[in-house]
C-alpha positions in Angstrom: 2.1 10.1 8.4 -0.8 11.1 5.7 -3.5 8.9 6.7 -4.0 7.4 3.2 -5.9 4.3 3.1 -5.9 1.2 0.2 -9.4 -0.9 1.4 -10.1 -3.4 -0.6 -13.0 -1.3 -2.6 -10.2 0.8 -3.5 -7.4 -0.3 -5.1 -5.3 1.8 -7.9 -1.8 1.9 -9.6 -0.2 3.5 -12.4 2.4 2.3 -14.4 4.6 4.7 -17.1 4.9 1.9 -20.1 7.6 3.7 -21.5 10.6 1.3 -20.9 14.3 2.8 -21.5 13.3 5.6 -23.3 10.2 4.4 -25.3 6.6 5.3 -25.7 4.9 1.9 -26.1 1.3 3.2 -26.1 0.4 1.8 -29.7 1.5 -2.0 -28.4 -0.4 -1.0 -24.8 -3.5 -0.5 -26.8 -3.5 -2.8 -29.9 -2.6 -5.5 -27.2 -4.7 -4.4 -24.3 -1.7 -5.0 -21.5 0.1 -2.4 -19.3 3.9 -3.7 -18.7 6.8 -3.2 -16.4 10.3 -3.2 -17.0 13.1 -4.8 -15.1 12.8 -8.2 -15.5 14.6 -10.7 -13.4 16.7 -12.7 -15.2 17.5 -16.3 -14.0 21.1 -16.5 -13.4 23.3 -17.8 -15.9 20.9 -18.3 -18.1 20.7 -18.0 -22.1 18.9 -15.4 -23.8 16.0 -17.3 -25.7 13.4 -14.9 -27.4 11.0 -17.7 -28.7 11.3 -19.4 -24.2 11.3 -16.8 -22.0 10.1 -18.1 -19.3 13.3 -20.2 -19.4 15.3 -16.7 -18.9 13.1 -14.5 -16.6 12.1 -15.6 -13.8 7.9 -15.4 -12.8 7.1 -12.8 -10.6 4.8 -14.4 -9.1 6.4 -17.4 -8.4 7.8 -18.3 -4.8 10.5 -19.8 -2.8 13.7 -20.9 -4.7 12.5 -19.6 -8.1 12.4 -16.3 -6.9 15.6 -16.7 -5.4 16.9 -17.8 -8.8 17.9 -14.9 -10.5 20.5 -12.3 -10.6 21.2 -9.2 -8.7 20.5 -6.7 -11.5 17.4 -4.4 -10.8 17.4 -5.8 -7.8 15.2 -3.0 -5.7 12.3 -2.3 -9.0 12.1 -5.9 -9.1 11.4 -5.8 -5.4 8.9 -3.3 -5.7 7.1 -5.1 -9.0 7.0 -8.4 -7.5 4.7 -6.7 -4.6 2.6 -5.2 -7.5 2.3 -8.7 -9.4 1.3 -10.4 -6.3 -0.8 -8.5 -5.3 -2.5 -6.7 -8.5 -5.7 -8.8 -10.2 -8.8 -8.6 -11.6 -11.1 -5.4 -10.5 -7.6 -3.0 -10.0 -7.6 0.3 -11.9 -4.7 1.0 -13.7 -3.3 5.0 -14.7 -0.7 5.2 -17.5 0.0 9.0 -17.7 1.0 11.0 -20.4 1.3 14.2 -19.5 3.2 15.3 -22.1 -0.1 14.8 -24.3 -2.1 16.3 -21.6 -3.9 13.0 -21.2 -4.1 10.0 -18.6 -4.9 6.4 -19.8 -7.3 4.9 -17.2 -8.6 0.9 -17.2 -9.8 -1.7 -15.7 -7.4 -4.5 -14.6 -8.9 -8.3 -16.2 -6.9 -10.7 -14.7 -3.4 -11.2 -13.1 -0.2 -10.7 -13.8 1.0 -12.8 -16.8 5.3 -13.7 -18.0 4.6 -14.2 -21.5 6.8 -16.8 -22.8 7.0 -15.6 -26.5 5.6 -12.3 -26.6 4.1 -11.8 -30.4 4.9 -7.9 -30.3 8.4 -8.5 -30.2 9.6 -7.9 -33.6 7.0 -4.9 -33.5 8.7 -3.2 -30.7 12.3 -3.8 -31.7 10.9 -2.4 -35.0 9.5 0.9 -33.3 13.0 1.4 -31.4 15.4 1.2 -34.4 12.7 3.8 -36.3 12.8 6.1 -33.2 16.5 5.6 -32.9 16.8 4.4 -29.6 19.3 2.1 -28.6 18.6 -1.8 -29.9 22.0 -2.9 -29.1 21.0 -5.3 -26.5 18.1 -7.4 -28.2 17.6 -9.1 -24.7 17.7 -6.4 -22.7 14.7 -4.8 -24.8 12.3 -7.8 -25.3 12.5 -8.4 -21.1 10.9 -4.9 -21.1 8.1 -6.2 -22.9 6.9 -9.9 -21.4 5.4 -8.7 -17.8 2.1 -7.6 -18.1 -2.0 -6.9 -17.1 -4.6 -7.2 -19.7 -7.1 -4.9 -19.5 -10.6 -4.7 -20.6 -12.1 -0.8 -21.4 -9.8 1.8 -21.5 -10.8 5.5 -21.4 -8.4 8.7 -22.3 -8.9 11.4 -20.1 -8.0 15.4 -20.4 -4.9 15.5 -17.6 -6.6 18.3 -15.9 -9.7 16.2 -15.2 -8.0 13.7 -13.2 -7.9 15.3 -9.5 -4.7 16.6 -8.1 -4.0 14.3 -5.2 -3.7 11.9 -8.0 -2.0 13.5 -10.4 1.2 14.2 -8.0 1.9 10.4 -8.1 1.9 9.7 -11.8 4.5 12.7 -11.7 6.5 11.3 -9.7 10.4 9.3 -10.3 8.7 5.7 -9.9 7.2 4.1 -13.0 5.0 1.9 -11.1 3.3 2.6 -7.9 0.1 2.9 -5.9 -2.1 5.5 -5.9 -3.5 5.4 -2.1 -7.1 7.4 -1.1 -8.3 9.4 1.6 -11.2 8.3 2.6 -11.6 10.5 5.6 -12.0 13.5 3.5 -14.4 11.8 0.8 -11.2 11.2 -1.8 -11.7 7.4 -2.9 -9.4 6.7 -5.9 -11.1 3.6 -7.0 -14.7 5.4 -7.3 -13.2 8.6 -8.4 -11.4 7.1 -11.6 -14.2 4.3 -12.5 -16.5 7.5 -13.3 -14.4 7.6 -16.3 -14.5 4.2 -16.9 -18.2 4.4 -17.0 -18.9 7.8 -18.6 -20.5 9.3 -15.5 -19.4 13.5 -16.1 -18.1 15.7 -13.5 -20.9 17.0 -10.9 -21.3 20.7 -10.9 -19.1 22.8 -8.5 -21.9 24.7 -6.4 -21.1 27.4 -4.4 -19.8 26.6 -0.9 -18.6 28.3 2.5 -17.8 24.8 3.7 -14.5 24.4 5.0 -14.8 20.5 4.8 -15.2 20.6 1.0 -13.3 23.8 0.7 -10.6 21.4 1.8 -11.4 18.4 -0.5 -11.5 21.2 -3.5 -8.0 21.7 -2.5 -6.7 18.5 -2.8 -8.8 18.3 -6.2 -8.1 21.4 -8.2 -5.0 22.9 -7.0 -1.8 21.7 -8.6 1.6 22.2 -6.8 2.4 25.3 -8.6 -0.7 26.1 -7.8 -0.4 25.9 -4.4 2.6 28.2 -4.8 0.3 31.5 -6.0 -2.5 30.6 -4.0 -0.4 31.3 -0.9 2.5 34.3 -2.2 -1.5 35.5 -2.7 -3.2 34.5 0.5 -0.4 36.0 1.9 -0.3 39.5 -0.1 -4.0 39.8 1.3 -2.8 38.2 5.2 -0.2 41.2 5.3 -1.5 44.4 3.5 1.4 46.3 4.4 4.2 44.1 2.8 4.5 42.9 -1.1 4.5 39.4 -2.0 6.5 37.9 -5.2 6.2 34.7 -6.2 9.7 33.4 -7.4 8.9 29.8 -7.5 11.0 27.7 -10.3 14.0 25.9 -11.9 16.8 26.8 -9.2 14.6 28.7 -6.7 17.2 27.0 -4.2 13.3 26.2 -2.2 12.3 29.9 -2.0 8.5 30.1 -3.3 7.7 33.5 -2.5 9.1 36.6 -0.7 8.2 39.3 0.9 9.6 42.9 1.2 8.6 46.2 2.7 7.7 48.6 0.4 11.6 50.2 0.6 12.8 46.3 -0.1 14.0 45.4 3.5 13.5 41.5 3.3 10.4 40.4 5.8 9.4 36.8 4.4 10.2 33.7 2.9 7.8 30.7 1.5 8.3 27.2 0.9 5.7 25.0 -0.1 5.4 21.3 -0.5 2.2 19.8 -2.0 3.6 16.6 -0.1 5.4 17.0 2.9 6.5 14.3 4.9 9.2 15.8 7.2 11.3 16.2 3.9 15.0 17.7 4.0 14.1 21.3 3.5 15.9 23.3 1.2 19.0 25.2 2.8 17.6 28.6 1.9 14.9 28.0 4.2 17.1 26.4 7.1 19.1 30.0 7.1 16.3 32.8 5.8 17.3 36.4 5.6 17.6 38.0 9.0 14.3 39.3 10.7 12.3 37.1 8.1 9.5 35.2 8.7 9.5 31.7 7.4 6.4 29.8 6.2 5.6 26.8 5.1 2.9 25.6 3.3 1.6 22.1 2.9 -1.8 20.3 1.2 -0.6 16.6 2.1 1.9 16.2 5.5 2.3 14.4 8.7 3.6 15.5 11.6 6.1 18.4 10.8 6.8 20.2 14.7 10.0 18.8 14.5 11.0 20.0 10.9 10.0 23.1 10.8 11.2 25.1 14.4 10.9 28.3 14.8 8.8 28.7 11.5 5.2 29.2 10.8 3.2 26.3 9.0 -0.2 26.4 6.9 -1.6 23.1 6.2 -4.7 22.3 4.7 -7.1 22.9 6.9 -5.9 26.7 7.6 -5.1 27.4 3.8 -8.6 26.5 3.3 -9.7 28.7 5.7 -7.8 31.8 4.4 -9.4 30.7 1.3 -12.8 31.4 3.0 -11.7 34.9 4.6 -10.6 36.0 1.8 -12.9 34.6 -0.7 -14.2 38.1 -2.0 -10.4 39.5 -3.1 -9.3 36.0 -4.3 -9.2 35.1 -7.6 -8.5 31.1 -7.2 -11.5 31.5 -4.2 -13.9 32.2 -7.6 -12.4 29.2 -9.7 -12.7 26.8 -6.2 -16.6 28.6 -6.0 -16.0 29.6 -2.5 -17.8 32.1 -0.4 -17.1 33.9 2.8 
């Protein structure tokens, strides 16, 4: 396993706000409260807009309460209870929007609140029918809308500013989760995202042969597809003799990059994974090309002997010191500012 760490200094979640289908960002910032969706209704009971703590059950609420509600969302609700236990005053909260090419990042100002009769209701029922999204189910809309954190300051930030190890979480499937550290390699998320809460700018990147903070320059700057032209590269300049594409996309059936003599007999295949933890990898890889090499290639990973047999693997520490080998023919070596 990754050896991410949550301490108590250091704690950090993001949350999508943008239940079934719609952008609530004006009512997250005229109201100062990030929300999650799938509420858990109480079973049998009556819709009641202007009571709904009569409906929804609290998630923060214990015993036979909790127990007192039906089966529907039964797994998110799981996983936002955790959150509303556990998430108070002091949390930093993400709402990305990478669309816009920005992240939302504040300060969490007290706990987790049900809000009985949520004034922003007509508001948002008002912003779905004008967006034309599906209003068909008043109740099913409104619970969207009645679990929340306020917040105090809020900050918007450029997407590209907010580091890569990060950034892979708010792209994820979820749409809440935590967002864990590494303190081992200097990567605190708490103190790396209340900078931008406070207005403290980025230090400047000084020239380094350090392999240590070659390595956290990784995990900061390079994005997974990235990761994929750093090493079709890395390896183009690993095996002068061969030529390296990079075919990494939409259907690449997990093929990243290949590599061909120069009369196209087939000598390599890469995969990477910015995030590997002994993943299924893609059936492409499990049957290459015969007399390939394969390769793969991970930032992030635990222990991966057993998933990748009879296969070469880069992690982090020896991608970063290709980086440094072959820091005077590498373009990404001159964004990272590395030296040989």
């Amino acid at each position: 396993m990754p050896n991410h760490v949550t301490e108590a200094a250091e704690r950090v979640f993001f949350v999508k706000c943008r239940p079934q289908d719609a952008d609530i960002m004006d009512i997250v910032l005229s109201e100062k409260r990030v929300f999650i969706g799938y509420p858990p209704w109480r079973r049998g009971a009556r819709y009641n807009p202007a009571k709904m703590a009569s409906c929804v059950v609290n998630l923060r609420s214990a015993g036979e309460d909790w127990q007192d509600q039906t089966d529907r969302y039964r797994p998110p609700m799981k996983t936002n209870r955790k959150f509303a236990l556990s998430v108070g005053k002091g949390w930093i909260v993400v709402i990305p929007r990478p669309g816009d090419k920005i992240c939302y990042v504040a300060e969490i100002a007290g706990d987790f609140e049900l809000i009985d009769n949520p004034p922003w209701r007509a508001r948002y029922l008002e912003f779905r029918r004008q967006h034309r999204l599906d209003v068909s189910d008043e109740s099913s809309h409104v619970g969207d809308i009645v679990q929340s954190w306020r917040f105090s300051k809020l900050v918007k930030v450029p997407f590209v500013r907010i580091p890569r190890w990060i950034t892979y979480r708010l792209l994820s499937r979820p749409t809440v989760g935590e967002i864990y550290g590494y303190p081992e390699r200097g990567l605190h998320a708490h103190a790396t995202l209340k900078r931008f809460i406070q207005g403290i700018p980025d230090p400047p990147l000084t020239i380094t042969n350090d392999l240590l903070e070659i390595q956290r320059r990784l995990l900061t700057f390079i994005s997974p597809a990235a990761l994929e032209h750093l090493c079709v590269a890395l390896l183009q300049l690993e095996r002068p003799d061969e030529m390296w594409w990079h075919i990494g996309g939409s259907g690449d059936g997990g093929a990243d990059g290949l590599g061909y003599t120069h009369d196209w007999v087939p000598t390599g295949l890469l995969q990477c994974k910015w995030f590997f933890e002994g993943n299924h990898l893609s059936d492409v890889f499990d049957r290459p090309l015969k007399s390939t090499t394969r390769l793969l290639a991970s930032l992030i990973h635990g222990r991966v002997e057993s998933d990748i047999q009879n296969a070469e693997f880069w992690g982090l520490e020896r991608i970063a010191a290709l980086i440094k080998k072959h820091a005077v023919h590498l373009p990404a070596a001159k964004s990272l500012r590395v030296t040989s």
